[in-house]
N, C-alpha and C positions, 0 to 999 in steps of 0.2 A: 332420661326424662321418664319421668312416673305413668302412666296410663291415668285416664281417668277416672277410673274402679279404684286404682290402684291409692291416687290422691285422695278421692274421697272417703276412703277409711280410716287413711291415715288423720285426714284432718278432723274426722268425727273420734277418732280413738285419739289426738292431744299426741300425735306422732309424726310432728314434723313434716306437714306436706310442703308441695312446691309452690302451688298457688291456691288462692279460696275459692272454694268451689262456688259457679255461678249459674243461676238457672233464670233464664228469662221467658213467661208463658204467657204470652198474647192471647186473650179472648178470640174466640173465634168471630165476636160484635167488634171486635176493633180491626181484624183483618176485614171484616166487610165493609168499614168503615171508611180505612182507611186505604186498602186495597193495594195499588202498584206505589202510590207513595212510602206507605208502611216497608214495601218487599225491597225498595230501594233502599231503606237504611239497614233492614236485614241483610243483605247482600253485602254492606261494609263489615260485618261483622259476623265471619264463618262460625266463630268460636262460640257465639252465642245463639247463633241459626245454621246451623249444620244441613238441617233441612230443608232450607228453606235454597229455590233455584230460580232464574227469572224463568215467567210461564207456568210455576209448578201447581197454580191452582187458577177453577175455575169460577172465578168471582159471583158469575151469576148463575150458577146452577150445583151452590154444596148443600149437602147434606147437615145440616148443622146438629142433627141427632136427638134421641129420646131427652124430652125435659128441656131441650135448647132450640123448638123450632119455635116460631110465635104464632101462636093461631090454632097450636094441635095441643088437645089432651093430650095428657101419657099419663098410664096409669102401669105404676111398677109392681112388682112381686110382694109386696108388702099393702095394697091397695093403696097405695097414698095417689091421689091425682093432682100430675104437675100443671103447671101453665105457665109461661111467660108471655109476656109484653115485646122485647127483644132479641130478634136473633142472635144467638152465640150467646148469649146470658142465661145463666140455671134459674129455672122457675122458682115458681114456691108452691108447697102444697096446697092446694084448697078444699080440701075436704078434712074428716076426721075418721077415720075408718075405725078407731075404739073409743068416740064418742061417751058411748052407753060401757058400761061395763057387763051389762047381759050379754053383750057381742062377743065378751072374751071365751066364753064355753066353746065356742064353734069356730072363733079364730085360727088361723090355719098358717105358722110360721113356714118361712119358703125354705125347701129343700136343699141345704148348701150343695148336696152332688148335682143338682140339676141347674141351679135356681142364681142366677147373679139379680143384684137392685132392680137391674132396668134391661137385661138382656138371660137368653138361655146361656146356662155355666156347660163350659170348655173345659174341662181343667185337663185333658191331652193334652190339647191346643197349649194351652198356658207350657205346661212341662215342658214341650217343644220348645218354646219358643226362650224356655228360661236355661235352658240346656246349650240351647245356640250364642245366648247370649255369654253362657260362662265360655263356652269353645273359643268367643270372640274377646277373652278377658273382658266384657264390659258389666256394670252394675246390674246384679239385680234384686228387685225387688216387690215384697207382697202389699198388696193394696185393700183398702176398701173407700168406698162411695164417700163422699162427706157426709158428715151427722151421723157416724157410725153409734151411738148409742145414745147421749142426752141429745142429742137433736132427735133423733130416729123417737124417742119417747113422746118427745113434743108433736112428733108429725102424726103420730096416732092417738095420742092422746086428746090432743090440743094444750098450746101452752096453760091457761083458766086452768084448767082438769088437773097436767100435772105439777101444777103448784100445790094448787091443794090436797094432790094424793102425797106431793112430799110432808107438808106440814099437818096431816092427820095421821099420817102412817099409815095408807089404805096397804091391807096387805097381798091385795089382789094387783101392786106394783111390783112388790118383790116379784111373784108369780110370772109376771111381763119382762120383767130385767130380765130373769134366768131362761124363759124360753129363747132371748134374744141372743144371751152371752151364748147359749148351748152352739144355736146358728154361726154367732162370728168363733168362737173356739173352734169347731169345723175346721172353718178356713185357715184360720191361723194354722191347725196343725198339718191341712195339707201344702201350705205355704214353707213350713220348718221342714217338711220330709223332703219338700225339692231341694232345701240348701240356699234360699234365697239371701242376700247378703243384709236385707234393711225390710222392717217391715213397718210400713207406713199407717198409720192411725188418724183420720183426723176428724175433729169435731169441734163445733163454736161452745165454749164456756163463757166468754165473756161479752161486755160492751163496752160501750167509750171509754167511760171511764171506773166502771166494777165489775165484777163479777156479775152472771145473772141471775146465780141462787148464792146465798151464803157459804162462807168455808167449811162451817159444817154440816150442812144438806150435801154440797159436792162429799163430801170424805164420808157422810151415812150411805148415800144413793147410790154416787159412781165410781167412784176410787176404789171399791173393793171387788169392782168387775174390771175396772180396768187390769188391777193387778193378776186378776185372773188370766187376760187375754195377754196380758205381759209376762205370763210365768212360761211357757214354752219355748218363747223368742229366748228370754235372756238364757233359760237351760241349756239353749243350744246357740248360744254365742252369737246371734241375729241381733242388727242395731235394732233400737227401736226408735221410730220419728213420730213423734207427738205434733201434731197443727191444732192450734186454736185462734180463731179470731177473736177479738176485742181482750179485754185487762184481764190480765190471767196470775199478776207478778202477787199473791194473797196465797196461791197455790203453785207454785215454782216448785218448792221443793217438797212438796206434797210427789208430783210427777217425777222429782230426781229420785225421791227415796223409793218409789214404786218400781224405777228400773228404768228412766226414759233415759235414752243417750242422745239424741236428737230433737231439741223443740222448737216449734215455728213457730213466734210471737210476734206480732204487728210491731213495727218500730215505733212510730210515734204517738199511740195511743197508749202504748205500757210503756214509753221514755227509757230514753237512750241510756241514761244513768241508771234507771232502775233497775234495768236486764243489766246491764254491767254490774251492780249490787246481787242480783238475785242468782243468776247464771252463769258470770263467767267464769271458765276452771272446772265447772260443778257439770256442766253438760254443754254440747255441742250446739251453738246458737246460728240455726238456721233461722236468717234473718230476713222476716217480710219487708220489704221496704214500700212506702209510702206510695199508697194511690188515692189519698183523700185529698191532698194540698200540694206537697211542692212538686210531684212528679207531673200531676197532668195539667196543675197549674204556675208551676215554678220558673225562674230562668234557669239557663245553664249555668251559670256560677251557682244561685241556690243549689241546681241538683248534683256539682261537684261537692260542695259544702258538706252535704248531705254524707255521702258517701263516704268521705273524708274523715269525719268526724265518727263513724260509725265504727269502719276499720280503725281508727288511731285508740276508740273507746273499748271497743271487742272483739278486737282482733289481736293474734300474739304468733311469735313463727313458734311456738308448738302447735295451733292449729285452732280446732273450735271455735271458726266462724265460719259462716255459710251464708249467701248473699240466696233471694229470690225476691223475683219480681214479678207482679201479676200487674198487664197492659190493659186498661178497660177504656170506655169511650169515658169521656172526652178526650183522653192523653192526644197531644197531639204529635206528629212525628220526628217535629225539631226535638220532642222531649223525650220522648225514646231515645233518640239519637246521641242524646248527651248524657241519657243515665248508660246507655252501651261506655258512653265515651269515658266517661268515669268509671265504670265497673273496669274496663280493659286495663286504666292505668292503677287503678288502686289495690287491685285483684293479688297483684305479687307486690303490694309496697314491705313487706317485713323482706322478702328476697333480694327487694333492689338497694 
């Protein structure tokens, strides 16, 4: 039997895994939520909550962290000030810290050897830890914060602002991309020098149902930084995972030809068929499954259905699927329970 490192390469490189890799990530708002009910269906299901132990947390006294307490500012390395409404849910910005463009003379990009998003940067710590991880055969891999770069513009800029700096040409945008790409290249390159196996990327391009700039604002603005922050990784043989929220299937293969071997697309907001048109074969379809309608409101035959249909549409035993599922409130715990119970049986249906 394959390891789990060991599968999820193979099923990202279209070589034959054993089973489809499966990632299930509970909001920290829904474990508060839903609390020992939630831990009891984790508990049927090792393989999807490994972590998860009766007792193993303390309901009423977590820490639910920078940007996800409700009630507290947080103000990150990049001055953007978080807030939420909800524990365990990522704020939103509310401020604009480059507003003015007079600002940008004195603006002050973070440190990559010192400086993470929302914490002081480790990168010892990190080595350690990615070093143990390979001693233990298990995955690893390089990260950044969501809204690593068109969001990250939005959040300084304000959305208003960079619309209009996209469709004037303000060239004091280029200026902002490149101090930023400089920042995440950094990291990137000290992520390639440890040997990490996947380096994760993610950021919202889309909405319900388009894009949120045009195909050719994305491919003048961001695609030729993206390519940038992807020329290391692919040099040195590193997957690369692409996440975006909302309709992205306009620029599919905008991101295959850049180098993406891994992209996270919403299922049913970019349709089931269209990712099977746009993607499948072409790159490794780590597949968001539904938290707008049948997961947190669905039955359990819909939420079989679902999954059913997904695997039989993008799924193949050479590999190139990848199931993830993000738990938010309202989901309720019968429906965890049955999207667990469908992911366990559908996971190896090309094996069985």
């Amino acid at each position: 039997m394959l390891s789990e490192r060991e599968n999820y390469i193979r099923n990202a490189r279209f070589q034959y895994p054993e089973w489809i890799p499966v990632t299930i990530s509970v909001s920290n708002a829904s474990w508060d939520q839903l609390r020992y009910d939630l831990e009891e269906v984790a508990l049927k299901y090792p393989e999807f909550f490994p972590y998860v132990k009766k007792g193993w947390r303390n309901y009423d006294n977590f820490d639910f962290g920078n940007a996800y307490t409700k009630g507290v500012k947080f103000k990150d390395a990049w001055g953007c000030i978080w807030e939420t409404s909800t524990n365990g849910i990522e704020g939103v910005v509310t401020n604009t810290p480059l507003a003015n463009w007079d600002d940008f003379k004195n603006y002050k990009i973070p440190d990559p050897e010192i400086e993470a998003d929302r914490s002081i940067r480790n990168w010892e710590a990190e080595r350690r830890a990615i070093e143990e991880y390979k001693a233990n055969n298990l995955l690893t891999k390089g990260w950044f914060y969501h809204g690593f770069l068109f969001l990250k513009l939005q959040y300084l800029r304000g959305f208003e602002n960079l619309m209009i700096d996209m469709y004037t040409d303000e060239p004091l945008l280029n200026e902002l991309i490149e101090k930023i790409v400089w920042h995440y290249l950094k990291i990137v390159e000290k992520y390639v020098e440890m040997g990490v196996d996947v380096m994760h990327m993610p950021d919202d391009l889309g909405m319900q149902n388009s894009l949120i700039i045009s195909p050719e604002m994305f491919r003048k603005w961001i695609l030729p930084s993206y390519k940038k922050l992807f020329k290391p990784c692919k040099d040195n043989n590193i997957l690369i995972e692409f996440h975006s929220d909302g309709y992205i299937m306009e620029i599919a293969n905008d991101l295959i030809e850049a180098g993406v071997d891994i992209i996270n697309p919403q299922d049913l907001c970019n349709g089931i068929d269209n990712i099977a048109r746009e993607l499948k074969g072409k790159a490794c379809i780590k597949l968001d499954i539904d938290r707008q309608k049948i997961i947190p409101f669905g039955t359990r035959k819909e939420i079989h259905e679902l999954i059913e249909e997904e695997v039989r549409k993008l799924g193949s035993p050479q590999g190139g699927l990848e199931f993830i599922a993000g738990i938010y409130p309202p989901t309720p715990p019968e429906n965890v329970d049955a999207l667990c119970e469908a992911l366990r049986k559908f996971r190896t249906y090309w094996w069985e």
